[in-house]
Every structure is written in structure tokens, then in C-alpha cells.
N, C-alpha and C positions, 0 to 999 in steps of 0.2 A: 504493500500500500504506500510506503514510504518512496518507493521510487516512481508515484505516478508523474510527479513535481518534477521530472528530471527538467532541467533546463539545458541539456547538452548543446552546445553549438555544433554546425554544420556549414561546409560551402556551399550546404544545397539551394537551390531556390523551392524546393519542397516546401510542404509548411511544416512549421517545427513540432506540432503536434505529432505527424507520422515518423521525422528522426528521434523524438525525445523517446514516443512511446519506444520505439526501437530498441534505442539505444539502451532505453533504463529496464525492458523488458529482459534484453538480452543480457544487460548488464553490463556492456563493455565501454562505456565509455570512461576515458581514462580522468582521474581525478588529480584537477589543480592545485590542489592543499594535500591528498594523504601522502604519507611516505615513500606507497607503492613499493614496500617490503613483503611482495607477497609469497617468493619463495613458491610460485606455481609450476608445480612438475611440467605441466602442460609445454613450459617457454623451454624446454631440455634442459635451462640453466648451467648454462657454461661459466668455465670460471679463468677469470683473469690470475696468468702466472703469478704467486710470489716468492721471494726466498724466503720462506721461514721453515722448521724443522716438518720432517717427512715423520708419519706415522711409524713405528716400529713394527708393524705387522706387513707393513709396505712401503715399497720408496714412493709411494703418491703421497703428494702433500694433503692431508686432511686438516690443515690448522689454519686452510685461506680464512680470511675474513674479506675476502673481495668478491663477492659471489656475482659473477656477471648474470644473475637469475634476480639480482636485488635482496637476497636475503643471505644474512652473516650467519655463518655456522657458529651454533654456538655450542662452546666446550661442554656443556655436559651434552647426555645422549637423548637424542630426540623420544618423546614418549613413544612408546609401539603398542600398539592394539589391533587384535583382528580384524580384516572387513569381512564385513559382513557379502560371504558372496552368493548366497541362494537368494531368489525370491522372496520365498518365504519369509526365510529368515528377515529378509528386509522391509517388508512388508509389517514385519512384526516390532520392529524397531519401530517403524512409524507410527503402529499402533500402540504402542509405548510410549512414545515421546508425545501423543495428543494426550494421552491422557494422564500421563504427568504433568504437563502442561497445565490440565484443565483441572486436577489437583490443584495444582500450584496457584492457580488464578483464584478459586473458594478463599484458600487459604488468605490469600492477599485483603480477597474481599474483606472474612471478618477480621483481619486486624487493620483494616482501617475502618470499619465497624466501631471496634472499640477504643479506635482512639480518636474516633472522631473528624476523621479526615479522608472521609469517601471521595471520591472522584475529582482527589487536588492534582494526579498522574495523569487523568481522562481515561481509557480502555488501553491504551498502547503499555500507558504506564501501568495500568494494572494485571496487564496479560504478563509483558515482557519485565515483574517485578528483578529481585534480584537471584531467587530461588531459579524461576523458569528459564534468566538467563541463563545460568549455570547450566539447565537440562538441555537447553538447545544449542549450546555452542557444544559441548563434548558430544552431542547426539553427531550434528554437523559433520566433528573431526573424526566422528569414530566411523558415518556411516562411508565418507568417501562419495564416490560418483557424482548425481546431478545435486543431490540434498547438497552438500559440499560447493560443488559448481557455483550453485544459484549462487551462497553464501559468500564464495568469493569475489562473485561479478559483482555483488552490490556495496564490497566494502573498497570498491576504487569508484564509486560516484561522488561525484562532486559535494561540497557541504551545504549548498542549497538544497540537494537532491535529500542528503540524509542527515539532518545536524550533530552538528561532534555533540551534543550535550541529550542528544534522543538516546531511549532504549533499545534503539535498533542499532546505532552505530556503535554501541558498545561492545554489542554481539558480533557483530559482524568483524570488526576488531578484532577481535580476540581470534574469532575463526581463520582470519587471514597469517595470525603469526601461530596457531596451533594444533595444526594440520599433523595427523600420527602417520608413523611409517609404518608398515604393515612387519610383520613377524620375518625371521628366519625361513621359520616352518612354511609361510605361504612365499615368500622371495624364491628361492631357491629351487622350490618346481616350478614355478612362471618359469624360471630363466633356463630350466632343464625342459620342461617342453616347447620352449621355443626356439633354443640353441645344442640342445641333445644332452646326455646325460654326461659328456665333458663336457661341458659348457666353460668351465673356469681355467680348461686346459689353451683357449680360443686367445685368452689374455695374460699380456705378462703380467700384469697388474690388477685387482679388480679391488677396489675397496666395498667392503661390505656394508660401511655405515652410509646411508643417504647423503649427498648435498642438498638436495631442497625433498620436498613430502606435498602433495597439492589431493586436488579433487580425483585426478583420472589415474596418475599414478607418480612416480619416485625416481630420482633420477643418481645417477651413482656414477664417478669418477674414477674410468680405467684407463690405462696403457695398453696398445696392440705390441706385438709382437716384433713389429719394426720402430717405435719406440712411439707413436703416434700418441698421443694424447685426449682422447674422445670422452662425450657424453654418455652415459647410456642410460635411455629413458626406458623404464621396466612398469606396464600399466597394472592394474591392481587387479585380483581377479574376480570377476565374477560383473564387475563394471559396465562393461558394454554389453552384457547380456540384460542388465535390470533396469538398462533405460527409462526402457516403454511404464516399466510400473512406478520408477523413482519420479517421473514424471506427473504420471496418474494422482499419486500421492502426494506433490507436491502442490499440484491444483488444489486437491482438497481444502490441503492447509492455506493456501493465497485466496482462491476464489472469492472468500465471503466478502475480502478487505478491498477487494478491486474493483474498481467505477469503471460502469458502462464504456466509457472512451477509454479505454486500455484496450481493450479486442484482447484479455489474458488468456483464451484458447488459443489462438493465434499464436500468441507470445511464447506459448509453450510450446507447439507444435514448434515453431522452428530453432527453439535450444533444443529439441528433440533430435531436430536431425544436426542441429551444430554438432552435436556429441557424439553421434553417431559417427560422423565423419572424424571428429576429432579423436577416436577410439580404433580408428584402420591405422597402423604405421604404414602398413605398405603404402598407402595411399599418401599420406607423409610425406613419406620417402620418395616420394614420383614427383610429388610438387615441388619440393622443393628442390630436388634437381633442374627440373623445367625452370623454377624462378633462377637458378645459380645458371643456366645456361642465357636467360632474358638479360640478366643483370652484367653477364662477362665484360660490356663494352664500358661499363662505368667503373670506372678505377676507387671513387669512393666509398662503394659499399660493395657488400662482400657476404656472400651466403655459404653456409659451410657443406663441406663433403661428406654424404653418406656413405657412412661403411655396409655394403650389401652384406656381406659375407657374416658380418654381427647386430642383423637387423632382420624380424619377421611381423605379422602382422599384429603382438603385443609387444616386442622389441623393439627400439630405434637408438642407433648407435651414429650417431654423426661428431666430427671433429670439435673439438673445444676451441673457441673464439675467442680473445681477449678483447677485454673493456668492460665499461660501469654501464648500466643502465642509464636513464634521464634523470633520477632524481638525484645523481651525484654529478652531471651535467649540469644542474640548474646552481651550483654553487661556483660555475668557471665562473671567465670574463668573459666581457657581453660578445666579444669578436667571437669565440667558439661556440656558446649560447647560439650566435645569430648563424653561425654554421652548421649548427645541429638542425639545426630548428628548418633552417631554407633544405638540407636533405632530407628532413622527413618529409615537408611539403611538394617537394618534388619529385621523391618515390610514390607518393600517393595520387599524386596526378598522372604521373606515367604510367602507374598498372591501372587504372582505371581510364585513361583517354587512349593509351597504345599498346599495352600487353589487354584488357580485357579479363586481367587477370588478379584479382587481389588477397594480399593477406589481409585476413580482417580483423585481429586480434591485435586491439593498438596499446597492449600492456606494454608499460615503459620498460621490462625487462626483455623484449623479445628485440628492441634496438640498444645496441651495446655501441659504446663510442670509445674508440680505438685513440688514444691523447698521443701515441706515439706514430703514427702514420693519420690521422686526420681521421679515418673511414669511420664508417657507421656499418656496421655488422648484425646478419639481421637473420633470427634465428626464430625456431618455432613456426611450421606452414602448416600447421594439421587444419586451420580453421581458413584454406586458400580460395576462394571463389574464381569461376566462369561466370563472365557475365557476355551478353550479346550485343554487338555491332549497335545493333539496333537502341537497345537501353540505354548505350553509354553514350551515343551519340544525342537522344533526347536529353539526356539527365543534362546533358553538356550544356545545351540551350536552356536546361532550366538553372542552372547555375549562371549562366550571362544574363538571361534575364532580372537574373536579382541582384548582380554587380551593378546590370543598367538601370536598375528600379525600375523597368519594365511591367507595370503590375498588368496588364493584358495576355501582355505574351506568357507570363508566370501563370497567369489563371488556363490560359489555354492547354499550356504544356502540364501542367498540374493532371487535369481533367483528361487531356489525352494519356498521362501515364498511370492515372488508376488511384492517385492520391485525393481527389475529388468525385461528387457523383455529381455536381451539378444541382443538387438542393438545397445546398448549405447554406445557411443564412448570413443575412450579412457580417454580422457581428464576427462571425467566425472566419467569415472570410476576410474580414479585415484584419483580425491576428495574425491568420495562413499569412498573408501579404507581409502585415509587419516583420514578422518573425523571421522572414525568408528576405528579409531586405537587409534587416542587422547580422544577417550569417554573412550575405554577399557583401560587408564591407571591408571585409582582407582584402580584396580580391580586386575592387574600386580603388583603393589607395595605392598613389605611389610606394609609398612605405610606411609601413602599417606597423605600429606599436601593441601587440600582444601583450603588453605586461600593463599595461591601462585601460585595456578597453573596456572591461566591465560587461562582455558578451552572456555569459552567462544570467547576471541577474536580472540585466535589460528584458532577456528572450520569457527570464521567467512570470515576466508580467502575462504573458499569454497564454499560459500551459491551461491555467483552469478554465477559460474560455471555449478554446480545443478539446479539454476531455469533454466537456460538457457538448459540444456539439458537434464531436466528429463522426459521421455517418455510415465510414466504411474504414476497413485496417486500409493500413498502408500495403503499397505491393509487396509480396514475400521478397524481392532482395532488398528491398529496404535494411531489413532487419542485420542483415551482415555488412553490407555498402555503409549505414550512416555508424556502426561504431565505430570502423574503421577514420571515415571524416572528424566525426567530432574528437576521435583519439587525436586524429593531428592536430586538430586548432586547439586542445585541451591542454596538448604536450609543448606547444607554442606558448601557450599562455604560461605555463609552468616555469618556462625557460627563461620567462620575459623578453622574447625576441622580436627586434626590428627587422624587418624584412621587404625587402620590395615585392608581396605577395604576387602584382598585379602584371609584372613581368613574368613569373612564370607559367600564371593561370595562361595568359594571350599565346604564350610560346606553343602552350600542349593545345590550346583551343583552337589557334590556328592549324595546327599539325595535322590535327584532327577532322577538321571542316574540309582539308585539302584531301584528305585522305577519302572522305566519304565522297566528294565531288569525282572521286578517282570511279569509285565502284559504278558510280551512277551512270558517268559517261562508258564503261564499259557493258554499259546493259547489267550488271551484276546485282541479285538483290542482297543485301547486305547482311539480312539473316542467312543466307547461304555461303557468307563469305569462307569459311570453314565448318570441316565435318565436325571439328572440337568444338567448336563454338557451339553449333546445332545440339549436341549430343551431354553438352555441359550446362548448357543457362538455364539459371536458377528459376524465370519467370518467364514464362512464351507472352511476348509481346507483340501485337498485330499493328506497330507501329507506322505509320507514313514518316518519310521525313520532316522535319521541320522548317 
């Protein structure tokens, strides 16, 4: 409920109701204030070299404190607890945890009963007391999968979205730094049926304690054989089999608190398949080589090598990257600040106006900033979108349209790409408009101050107007396309960078315009431009051009 408010920003010319709902449904929009120590197995979390003393059980360093994942190993040992990997059995936790919950709320009730101070918390404060927080952050960490997932998409929203002093973000806190690693007992056959029963003969090195512990699984620091230095992401078991029901159950729990404009069927449906997709390594493994062979020509960013031979479809073994995340970037000087900041924006333009191709997961630890060669390193593809010719070339106009303040053209293209029906009232469509005018002012300025714009709490003038009156969800790629957006203008903001935005939006806009004038003169229709394309896009769109 707490993240209907999201105020996420976006380049889109969308209206902000369809990116916020999005972004806060799916949870990824990256957050301006939190620390972003999430330690999410998800990002494989590489770690930047250092010299301090090697473990005695191996010559791998276990004692970094530079986790290019964003989170510090910390010296004692991470708590372990089983996941839960049947059904069932899961199912049974959730039925546990409502009704400890619902215990724990009576309880709340009469001691504020007798002390006189009924509904000074309101219902949030009374559900989420201090007992139930306890129940539901260890339930969280213990259950792993999407219960886990949801929990740590919502504790990187922004603090309009969830306030640091709410009983939500306390939670949600905590769950982001206390994530369990799973047992010996369940490690060890993962990694024996998916690499054979030598599995540990495969590496000169394996260390057994986790570097980071997340939702989908744990990631662990080895040496190959020729001295190589790799990640290896090891998924938890029983995970992507309980999707469908961690899902189910998670409705339960949200549904009652979520207002009519959220579309939260929807919202769930496609973390459904986010997870699903983010739960195949092979699939992983394929993207992100495709992305390292797109990216070859650009010398500042850099995707790493998967090791085939030490990766199956609950394994992924790729090379370890050095560098810090964003949130030890936003403490450089402003010259590298505005060098970070102008390469994320411009990966993010390029896979979506000329690969068609994006990562959408814009957690600050999946870009790692390389201080000694400049580069931005960019790790974590399991959440990769196809998008079609077609869409990105609309989307393309609906983002000029609201650099130009075009509010016609914005209304047109809106309605032609499925974010409008055409009944909406005025009122709402005067939001949609504002909304999508203040996202398009990076993009209008010569050079654009991120660290004062105040994009966020502007846009959140509009949100409740939008839930109140948005008539249909937004198209299904919304949902992966705008976390990805508003991760970059959130990570801009973070950085407090000045950027001439408006130079590179024209550079890939133009690129783009020239590009589709190409298809068109050769008679080509541009959803046919490839068989990938056809066989990949998230949303069949019966587009005309614009």
C-alpha cells in the first residue's frame, strides 16, 4: 500500500501514473537517499580486489570489505537457515506468518486499549507494531524467493514513496541487510546437481562462506583452474518452482491495502514472470553475452565473461569485475559524479533506441565504477528485455513530445500506445500531461542539474489524482522499460550530476528517426525487422508510425 505514492521519475512522456504504478509495483526503482547496501545475490556481486589477509582455508580473500555487490562482508558469519523449498511447506509459512500477524495485531489492539491510546499509529501502525515487525522481517529472510523479492524491491524506493520514520520502512530495512544463506546441507547438492558430484574438483579455489545472501539465491567467491577469478551465483532450491504460489500468497497479503489504480493483479503477474526469467541462468548466460558482444565497440563499459563450463540453469559462474557501486560514487568529485552519471544515461538510451535490448534492473550494485581505468562495469542480465522496433520507436516520440511540451502529440501517442483509453477525465489528464512534462525536463535543458531538481516530489503532486482515475494498467512492458528509466534519472539524482542531458537524448533520437526512415523506404515493416525481435517483444503492438 505504501508504495502506491511512488513518485518515481521517468524520460517518458507516459503519464506518471503508468511509470510510478510500475515502477513501485515492481519495485525497482532505484532510491535517492537509501544506502543501497542490498547485498542482492540477484547483481552476482563481484568484488573489487584488495590486499588484505587471504582466509586460511583458502588463498581467496574472504576479509574484502569492498563488495562490488554494495554490501560489506561482515566478520562474523552470516545467519543460515533453511528455505523452505516445497510448496507446501511454503505455503505453510505463509499461513503462519498471517496468522501470527493477526495475533500480533489483537495483541497491539488491547494494549492500546488499556493504555488509552487507540489509533495514535492508525492501522499500519497497528498491524506493523513492533512484535509483527519482528514476525515479518525473519519470515521475509527465512522464506527467500518472491516473499523476499517483493521485500527487497520496496526497500530501494524512494523516501516519499516509503518514509524513513513509517512501519514499513523499518521492515523493509532490516530485510535488505538480513537476508540468510541457506545451509551446507542444501548448498552442496545445488552445486553437485548442477556441476556433478566433483563439482569442487572444477575449482582451484571455492570458498564456502557466501559474499552476498538475496531473495533468488547466494553468491560465492572462486578461482578457476587457470587462476581466473569468478563469481558464482548458486540459486536457492526449490525457488523457481514456488513462484506461481509465492505469488498467489502474496496477493492475499497486499490485495486488501491496494487502491483500484494500482491494477495489483497486473503488478503481480509480471514480477511473476520477472522471476521467472530471472530464475533460468542459462538464459542469463545468453544475455549477457549478446549484451558483452553489443557493448564491444564502447571502451567505457565492460560486461563480464561467462564461464560455460561452470554454469547450468541454477549455476552462473561469470568473471569478477572491479569497482564500487553508485553509492560510493556519489561521495567522488563532481567531474566523475558527472561521468558516471552521463554513462549510465547513455547506456540507457542506447539499449532502448538501438540494441532494443535492455537491462532493467537499475540497482546501483549491478553498475560498478572502475576509478582506475574510468569504465562503468555492468553486471547482472537475468532481468534483460526485447523490446520491438515498433514500441521503441513510439515510446521515442512520446519522450520528445514531452521535452517539446507537446501536450497533443503526448495525448495522441499516449492513447495510440495503450496508456490511455480515451475516457479519462480531465482532471487526470491534466496530471498525465503535467507529470510527463516535468520527467521530459532533463532532456529540454542544455545542462540539467540533477542534484536540485526536486523531480521527485514535484511529480508526486499527481500520483493520487492518477490512482484515482486511471482506467486501464499500463502496457505490460511498461513494467520492466520504466524501472529501468527512472533507475537512471534516480541514480543521476543520487550522484548530483550536471549533464548536458539534451545532447545525448537528440544524438540516439536522431539515430533512431534515421534509422526507421531506412526501413520504411525499403518497403520493410519494422515489426519484421528481425526474427529476434518478432519472437522476443514483451507486448505485440499494432503500431503505425508516428
Amino acid at each position: 500500500a505504501a508504495a502506491t505514492n511512488a513518485p518515481s521519475p521517468s524520460p517518458s512522456g507516459a503519464d506518471l501514473a503508468g511509470h510510478t504504478e510500475s515502477t513501485a509495483r515492481a519495485g525497482m526503482a532505484m532510491s535517492k537517499t537509501s544506502s543501497h547496501r542490498e547485498a542482492d545475490a540477484e547483481t552476482s556481486a563481484f568484488v573489487k580486489q584488495e590486499s588484505t589477509p587471504a582466509d586460511p582455508k583458502s588463498n581467496i580473500n574472504t576479509n574484502n570489505t569492498n563488495m562490488a555487490s554494495g554490501f560489506t562482508k561482515k566478520s562474523d558469519p552470516r545467519k543460515t537457515s533453511r528455505v523452505p523449498a516445497g510448496q507446501f511447506e511454503r505455503v505453510a509459512r505463509f499461513a503462519g506468518l498471517g496468522l501470527g500477524m493477526a495475533m500480533g495485531t489483537v495483541g497491539q489492539l488491547m494494549r492500546e486499549v488499556g493504555s488509552g491510546s487507540v489509533g495514535k499509529g492508525g492501522v499500519k501502525g497497528l498491524v506493523l507494531n513492533e512484535a509483527n515487525s519482528d514476525r515479518l522481517t525473519m519470515a521475509l529472510c527465512r522464506m527467500r524467493g518472491a516473499a523476499l523479492k517483493l521485500g527487497q524491491l520496496l526497500s530501494i524506493q524512494d523516501e516519499h514513496v516509503i518514509p524513513k520514520d513509517s512501519p514499513l520502512r523499518q521492515v523493509i530495512d532490516r530485510v535488505r541487510e538480513e537476508a540468510e544463506q541457506m545451509p551446507p546441507q542444501q548448498l552442496y547438492p545445488t552445486l553437485e546437481a548442477s556441476l556433478g558430484r566433483d563439482w569442487r574438483s572444477k575449482f582451484r579455489d571455492f570458498d564456502d562462506e557466501p559474499m552476498a545472501a538475496a531473495s533468488i539465491g547466494q553468491v560465492h567467491r572462486a578461482v578457476t583452474h587457470d587462476g581466473m577469478q569468478v563469481a558464482v551465483k548458486i540459486q536457492y532450491p526449490g525457488v523457481a518452482d514456488s513462484i506461481d504460489s509465492d505469488i498467489a500468497n502474496l496477493g492475499t497479503f497486499v490485495g486488501p491495502f491496494a487502491p483500484r489504480g494500482l491494477f495489483l493483479s497486473t503488478a503481480l503477474e509480471e514480477l511473476r514472470n520477472s522471476m521467472k526469467m530471472e530464475t533460468d541462468y542459462r538464459l542469463e548466460a545468453e544475455l549477457t553475452e549478446k549484451m558483452r558482444g553489443l557493448l564491444a565497440d564502447d571502451a567505457g563499459l565492460r560486461v563480464p565473461r561467462v564461464q560455460w563450463e561452470l554454469s547450468s540453469d541454477r549455476v552462473l559462474a561469470t568473471e569478477l569485475l572491479p569497482g564500487v557501486p553508485f553509492d560510493q560514487v556519489s561521495e567522488m568529485s563532481q567531474e566523475v559524479r558527472d561521468h558516471v552519471a552521463r554513462s549510465m544515461l547513455r547506456l540507457t538510451l542506447r539499449e532502448l533506441f538501438e540494441f532494443h535490448l535492455m537491462q532493467t534492473d537499475p540497482n546501483w550494485s549491478n553498475f560498478l565504477y572502475d576509478a582506475e581505468t574510468g569504465t562503468l562495469n555492468l553486471i547482472d542480465f537475468g532481468a534483460t528485455m526485447t523490446y520491438s522496433h515498433d514500441m521503441c520507436y513510439q515510446y521515442a516520440h512520446l519522450v520528445k513530445a514531452a521535452v517539446d511540451k507537446d501536450r497533443q502529440t503526448l495525448l495522441d501517442v499516449s492513447l495510440q500506445m495503450g496508456f490511455l483509453t480515451g475516457e479519462e477525465t480531465p482532471e487526470f489528464l491534466a496530471a498525465h500531461v503535467g507529470a510527463a512534462f516535468i520527467t521530459g525536463e532533463p532532456f529540454a535543458a542544455e545542462e540539467y542539474d540533477f542534484g536540485s531538481c526536486r523531480m521527485t516530489e514535484r511529480n508526486s503532486e499527481y500520483i493520487a489524482t492518477m490512482l484515482a482515475g486511471r482506467l486501464t494498467p499500463p502496457p505490460r512492458f511498461v513494467y520492466t522499460l520504466h524501472r529501468k528509466l527512472s533507475g537512471a534519472f534516480l541514480s543521476c539524482m543520487r550522484l548530483r550530476a550536471r549533464i548536458r542531458c539534451r545532447d545525448i537524448f537528440l544524438e540516439h533520437f536522431n539515430a533512431l528517426e534515421q534509422r526507421h526512415q531506412q526501413i520504411l523506404s525499403s518497403s520493410t515493416s519494422p515489426a519484421s525487422l528481425s526474427s529476434d525481435e518478432a519472437a522476443q517483444e514483451q507486448s505485440p503492438l499494432s503500431a503505425a508510425p508516428v
